[in-house]
N, C-alpha and C positions, 0 to 999 in steps of 0.2 A: 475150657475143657482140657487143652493141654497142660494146666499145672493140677491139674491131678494125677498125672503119669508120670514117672519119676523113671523109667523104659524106655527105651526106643531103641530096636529090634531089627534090621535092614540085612536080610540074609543076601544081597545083593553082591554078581561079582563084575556085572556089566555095568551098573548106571555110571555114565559118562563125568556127570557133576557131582555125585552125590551130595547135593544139596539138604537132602532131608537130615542127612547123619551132620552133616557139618549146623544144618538149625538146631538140632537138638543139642550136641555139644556147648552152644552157646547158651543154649539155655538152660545148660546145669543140669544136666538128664546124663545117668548112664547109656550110655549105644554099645550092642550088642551087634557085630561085624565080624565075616570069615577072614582070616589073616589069608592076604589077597595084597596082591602088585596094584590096582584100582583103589585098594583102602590103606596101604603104607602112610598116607599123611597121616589119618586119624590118630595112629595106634602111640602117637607119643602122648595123646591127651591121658590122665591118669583115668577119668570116667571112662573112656573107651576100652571095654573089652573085648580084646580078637578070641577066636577059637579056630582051632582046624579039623573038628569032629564034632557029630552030636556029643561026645561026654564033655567037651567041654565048651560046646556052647549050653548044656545043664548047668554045668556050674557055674560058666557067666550069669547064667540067668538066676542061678540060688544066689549067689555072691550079689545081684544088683537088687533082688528084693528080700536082704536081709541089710544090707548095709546105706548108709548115707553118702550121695553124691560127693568128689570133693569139692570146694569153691572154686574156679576158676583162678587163679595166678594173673597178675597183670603181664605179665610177658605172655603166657599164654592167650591171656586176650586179647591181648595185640592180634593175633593171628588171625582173629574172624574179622577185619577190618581192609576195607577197600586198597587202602596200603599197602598192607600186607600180601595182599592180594595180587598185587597191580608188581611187588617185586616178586614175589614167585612168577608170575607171569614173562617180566623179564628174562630172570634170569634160566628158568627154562627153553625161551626162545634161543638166544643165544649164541652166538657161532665163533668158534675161534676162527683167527686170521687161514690156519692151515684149511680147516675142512673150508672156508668161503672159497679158496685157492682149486679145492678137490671136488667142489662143486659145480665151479666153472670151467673146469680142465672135463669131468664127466658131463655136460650139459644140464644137470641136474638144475642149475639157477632159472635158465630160459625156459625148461618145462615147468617150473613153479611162477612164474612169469605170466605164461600163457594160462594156466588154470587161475591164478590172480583175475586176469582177464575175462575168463570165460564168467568167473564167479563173481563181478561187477558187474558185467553186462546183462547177465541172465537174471539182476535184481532190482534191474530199472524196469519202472513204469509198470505197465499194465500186467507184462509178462513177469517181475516179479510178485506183480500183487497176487496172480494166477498160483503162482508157485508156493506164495508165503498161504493158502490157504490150505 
């Protein structure tokens, strides 16, 4: 069913993962997205089109069902890849030497400590399995 849609449309500015928009990019679909702080990764893909008004999410949307998807680029595909993944994740984590310094001087480190805490315990056993429902 989904290789007959050559679309995909996610006027979304909250979803968390947006997963949908990142499957459809991989699979060679234009995605139609509001130019949003949530959607900034997308917007380097060349199929991804941002808009920031109805006039121009029209014309993403004429622009996507007149014209042919590009083929994905092997560096760009690199990107949809566990790896790839796994270093953006990194390197978003991250902390320089200064802010770990300003972290612990504010107590900032031992409150993320304690919620570490609370957010292991509260996922064991019965009472996580309570929870995960």
């Amino acid at each position: 069913l989904l290789g007959k849609y050559g679309v995909f449309v996610n006027p979304s500015v909250s979803e968390v993962l947006c997963t949908t928009t990142f499957e459809a990019l991989a699979m060679g679909k234009f995605v139609i997205i509001p130019v949003h702080e949530s959607n900034k990764f997308f917007l380097k893909f060349p199929n991804c089109l941002g808009y920031r008004n109805k006039w121009e999410f029209a014309a993403s949307l004429r622009w996507a069902l007149t014209h042919e998807p590009e083929p994905l680029t092997q560096e760009l595909a690199k990107s949809f890849t566990w790896e790839a993944a796994t270093d953006r994740l990194i390197k978003s984590s991250a902390i320089t030497r200064r802010e770990a310094t300003q972290r612990a001087m504010l107590g900032t480190a031992r409150l993320d400590e304690r919620i570490a805490f609370f957010h292991r315990e509260l996922g064991k056993g019965t009472k996580g399995d309570a929870l995960r429902k």
